[in-house]
C-alpha positions in Angstrom: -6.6 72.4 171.1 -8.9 73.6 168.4 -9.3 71.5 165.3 -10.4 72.8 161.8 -14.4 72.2 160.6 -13.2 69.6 159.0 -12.5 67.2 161.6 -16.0 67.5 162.5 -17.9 63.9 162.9 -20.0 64.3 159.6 -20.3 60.9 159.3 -22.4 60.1 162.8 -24.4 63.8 161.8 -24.8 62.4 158.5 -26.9 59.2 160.4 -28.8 62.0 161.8 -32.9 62.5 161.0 -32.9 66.0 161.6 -31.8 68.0 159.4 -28.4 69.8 160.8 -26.6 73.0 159.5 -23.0 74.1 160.8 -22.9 77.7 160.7 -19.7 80.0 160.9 -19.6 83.2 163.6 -21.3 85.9 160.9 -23.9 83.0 160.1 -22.8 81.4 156.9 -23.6 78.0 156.8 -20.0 75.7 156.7 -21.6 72.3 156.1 -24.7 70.4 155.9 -25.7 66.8 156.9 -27.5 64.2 154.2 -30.7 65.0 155.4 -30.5 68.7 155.0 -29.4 68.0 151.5 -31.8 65.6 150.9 -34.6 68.0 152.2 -33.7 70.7 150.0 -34.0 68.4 146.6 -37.0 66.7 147.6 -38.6 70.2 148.0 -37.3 71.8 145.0 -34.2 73.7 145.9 -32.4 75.0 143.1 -29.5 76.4 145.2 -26.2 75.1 145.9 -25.8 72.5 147.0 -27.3 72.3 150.7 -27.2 76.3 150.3 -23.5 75.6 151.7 -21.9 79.6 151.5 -24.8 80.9 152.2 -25.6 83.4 155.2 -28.5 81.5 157.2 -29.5 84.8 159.1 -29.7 86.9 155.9 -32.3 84.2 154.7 -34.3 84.7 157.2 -35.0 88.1 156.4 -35.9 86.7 153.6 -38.1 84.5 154.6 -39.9 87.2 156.8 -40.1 89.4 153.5 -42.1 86.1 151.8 -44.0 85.7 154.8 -43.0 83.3 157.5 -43.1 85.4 160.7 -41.5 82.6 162.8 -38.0 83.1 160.5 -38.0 87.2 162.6 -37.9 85.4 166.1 -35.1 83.0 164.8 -32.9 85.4 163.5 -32.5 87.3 166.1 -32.7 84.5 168.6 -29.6 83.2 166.0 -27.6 86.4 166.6 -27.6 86.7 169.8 -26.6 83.2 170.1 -23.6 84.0 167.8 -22.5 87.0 169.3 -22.8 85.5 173.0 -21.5 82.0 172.1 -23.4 80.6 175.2 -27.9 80.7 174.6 -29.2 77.6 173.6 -32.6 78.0 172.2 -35.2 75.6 170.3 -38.7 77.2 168.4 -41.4 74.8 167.0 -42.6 76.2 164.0 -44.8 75.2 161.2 -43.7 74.8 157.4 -47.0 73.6 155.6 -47.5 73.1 151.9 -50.9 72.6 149.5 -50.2 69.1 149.9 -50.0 68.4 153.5 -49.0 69.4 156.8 -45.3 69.4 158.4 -44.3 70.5 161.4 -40.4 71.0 162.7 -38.6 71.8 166.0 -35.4 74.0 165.3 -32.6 74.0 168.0 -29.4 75.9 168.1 -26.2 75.7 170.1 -23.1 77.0 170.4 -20.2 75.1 169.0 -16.6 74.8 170.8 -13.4 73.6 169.2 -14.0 73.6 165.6 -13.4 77.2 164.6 -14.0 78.7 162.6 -17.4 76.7 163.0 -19.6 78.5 166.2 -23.1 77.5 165.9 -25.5 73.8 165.2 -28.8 74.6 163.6 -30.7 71.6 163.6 -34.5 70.9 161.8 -36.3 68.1 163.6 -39.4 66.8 161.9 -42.0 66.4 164.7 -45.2 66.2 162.0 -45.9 62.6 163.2 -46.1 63.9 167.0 -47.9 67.2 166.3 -51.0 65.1 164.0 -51.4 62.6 166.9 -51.6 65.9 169.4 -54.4 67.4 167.0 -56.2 64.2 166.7 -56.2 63.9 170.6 -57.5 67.5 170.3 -60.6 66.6 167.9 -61.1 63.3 170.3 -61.2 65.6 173.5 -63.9 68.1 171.6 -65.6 65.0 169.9 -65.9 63.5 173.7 -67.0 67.1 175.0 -69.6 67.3 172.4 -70.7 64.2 173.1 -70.9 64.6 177.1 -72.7 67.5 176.6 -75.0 66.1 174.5 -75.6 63.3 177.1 -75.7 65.5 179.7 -78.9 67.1 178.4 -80.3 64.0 177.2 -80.1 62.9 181.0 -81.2 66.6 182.1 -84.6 66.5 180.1 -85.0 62.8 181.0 -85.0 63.8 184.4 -87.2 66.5 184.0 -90.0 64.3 181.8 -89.8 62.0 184.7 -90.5 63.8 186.9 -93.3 65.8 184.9 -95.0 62.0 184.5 -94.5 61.6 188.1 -96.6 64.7 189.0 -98.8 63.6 186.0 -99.3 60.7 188.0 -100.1 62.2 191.3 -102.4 64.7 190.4 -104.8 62.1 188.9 -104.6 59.6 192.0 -105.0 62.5 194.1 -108.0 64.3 192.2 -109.5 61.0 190.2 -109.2 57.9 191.8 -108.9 58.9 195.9 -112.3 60.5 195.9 -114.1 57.4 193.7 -112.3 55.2 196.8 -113.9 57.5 199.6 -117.4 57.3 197.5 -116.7 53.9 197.6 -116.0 53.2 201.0 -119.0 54.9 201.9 -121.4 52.2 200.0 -119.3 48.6 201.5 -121.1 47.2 204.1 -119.0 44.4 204.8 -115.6 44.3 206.9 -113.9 42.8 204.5 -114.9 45.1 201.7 -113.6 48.1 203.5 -110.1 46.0 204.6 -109.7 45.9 200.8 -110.4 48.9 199.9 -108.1 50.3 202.3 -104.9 48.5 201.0 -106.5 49.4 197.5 -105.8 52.9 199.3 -102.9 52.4 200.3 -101.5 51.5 196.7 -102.9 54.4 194.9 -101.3 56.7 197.4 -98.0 54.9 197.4 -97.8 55.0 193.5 -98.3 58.7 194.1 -95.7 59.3 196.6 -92.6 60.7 195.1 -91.2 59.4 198.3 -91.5 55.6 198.0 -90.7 55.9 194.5 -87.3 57.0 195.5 -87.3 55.1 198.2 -87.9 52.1 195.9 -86.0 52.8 193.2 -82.7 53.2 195.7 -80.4 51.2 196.1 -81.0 49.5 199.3 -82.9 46.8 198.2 -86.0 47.3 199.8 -89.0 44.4 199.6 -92.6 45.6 198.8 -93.1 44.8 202.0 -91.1 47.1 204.2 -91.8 49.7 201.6 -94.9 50.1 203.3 -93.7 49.6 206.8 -91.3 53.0 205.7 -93.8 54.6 204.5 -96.4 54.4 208.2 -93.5 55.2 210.3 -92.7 57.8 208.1 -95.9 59.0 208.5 -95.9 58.5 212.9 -98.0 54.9 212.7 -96.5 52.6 215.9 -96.0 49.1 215.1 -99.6 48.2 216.3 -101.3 50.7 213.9 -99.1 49.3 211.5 -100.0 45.7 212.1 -103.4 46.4 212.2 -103.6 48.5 208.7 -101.5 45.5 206.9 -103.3 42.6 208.9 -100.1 41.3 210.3 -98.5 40.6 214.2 -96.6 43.3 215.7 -93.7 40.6 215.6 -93.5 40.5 212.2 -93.7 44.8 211.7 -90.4 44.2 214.2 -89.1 42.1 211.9 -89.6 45.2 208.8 -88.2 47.6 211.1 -85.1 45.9 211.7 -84.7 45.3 208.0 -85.2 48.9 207.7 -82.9 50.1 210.6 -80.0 47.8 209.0 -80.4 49.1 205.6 -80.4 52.4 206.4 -77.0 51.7 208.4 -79.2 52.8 212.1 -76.7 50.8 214.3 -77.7 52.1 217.7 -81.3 52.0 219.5 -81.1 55.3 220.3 -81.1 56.7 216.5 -84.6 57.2 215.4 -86.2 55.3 211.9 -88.8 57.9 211.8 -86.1 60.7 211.7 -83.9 59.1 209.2 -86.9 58.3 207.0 -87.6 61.9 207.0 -84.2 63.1 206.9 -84.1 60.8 203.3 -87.8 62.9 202.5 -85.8 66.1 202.8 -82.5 65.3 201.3 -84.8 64.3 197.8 
């Protein structure tokens, strides 16, 4: 059985936050909650009271005529709700002042059993939600910024890196290698020439862009079987080896089975030389 508007439960809507509007089937507004009422005095509403008797679709027209597009799309959304008495619908829309910012979400439904009451307009304050989106928006561009500005901090570190590297290279390579070959020619003794080999061997292993990476890896390699990596990279068996760094062929086993194990080699069968290389190529 229907029962008149006034039997509505205006005191529970009255506990309400949002600010809630009972409208009749042509729109006029039948009753308002305390915070509708109390939204329209704090704003400066000179009206009745809660704009009670007033048609809510006639002002929004007015509200498009002072400029709030959004009131076009709720009208009409309002009427069709009215004259169907089934389409729920909800809009987020913006109300801001010279003083701040306010957001609201407005939902309307149909209303059963209290004729001659047919529609709920409700205005839900969601400014509190809406700031905290926009400050996650300025965080998310702040981080962007900031990533790309890392990103090219990292891009030209790279690249003065490896311009030192090259730097590097070219002046072992066109400096110091020939003063060692002018040198070599003038030592007389064995020892002299042992030294000046592993001298040699230094100057081109601070020039190799290989070791370096090698090095600098994460495979913990010793000084040691750095240089062990860098002969059988180059095709030097283990007695070349041993000969070059004036140690037994035991102990160049020893590197190359540090060497297989950190380079995950498991089987006999896969080659050191080949996955020294493949490392070479992959840099």
């Amino acid at each position: 059985m229907d029962r008149p508007p006034e039997m509505l439960p205006t005191p529970f809507l009255d506990c309400l936050s949002a600010h809630v509007a009972v409208l009749d089937g042509s729109g006029t507004i039948l009753w308002v909650n305390r915070a509708w009422k109390e939204y329209g005095r704090d704003n400066g509403y000179r009206g009745p009271e809660g704009a009670v008797g007033l048609n809510y679709l006639e002002e929004c027209s007015r509200a498009v005529l002072r400029g709030a597009p959004a009131a076009k799309a709720v009208g009409e959304a309002l009427q069709g709700l009215l004259a169907s008495g089934t389409d729920e619908f909800r809009l987020p829309y913006d109300c801001h002042s010279p003083e701040k910012k306010r957001w609201f979400l407005l939902r309307a439904f149909p209303l059963e059993g209290y004729p001659p009451a047919r529609a709920v307009v409700s205005h839900e304050d969601v400014t509190e939600l809406m700031l905290a989106r926009e400050e996650l928006e300025a965080q998310r561009a702040r981080l962007e910024r900031m990533n790309l500005v890392l990103t090219e901090l990292l891009d030209r570190r790279q690249r003065d890196r490896a311009a030192l590297e090259e730097a590097v290279a070219e002046n072992v390579h066109r400096r110091l290698l020939p003063l060692v070959d002018l040198l070599r020619g003038r030592l007389r003794t064995k020892d002299g020439r042992d030294l000046l080999d592993r001298l040699e061997r230094g100057l081109r292993d601070v020039a190799s862009p290989f070791l370096r990476r090698l090095g600098q890896s994460a495979l913990g390699l010793t000084p040691r079987e750095l240089e062990v990596a860098e002969m059988v990279r180059n095709g030097c068996s283990s007695k070349e080896i041993a000969e070059r760094l004036h140690i037994s062929e035991k102990a160049v086993a020893f590197h190359r089975g540090n060497l297989r194990r950190k380079l995950g080699l498991r089987h006999r069968r896969e080659s050191l030389r080949v996955r020294l290389l493949a490392l070479e190529q992959a840099e």
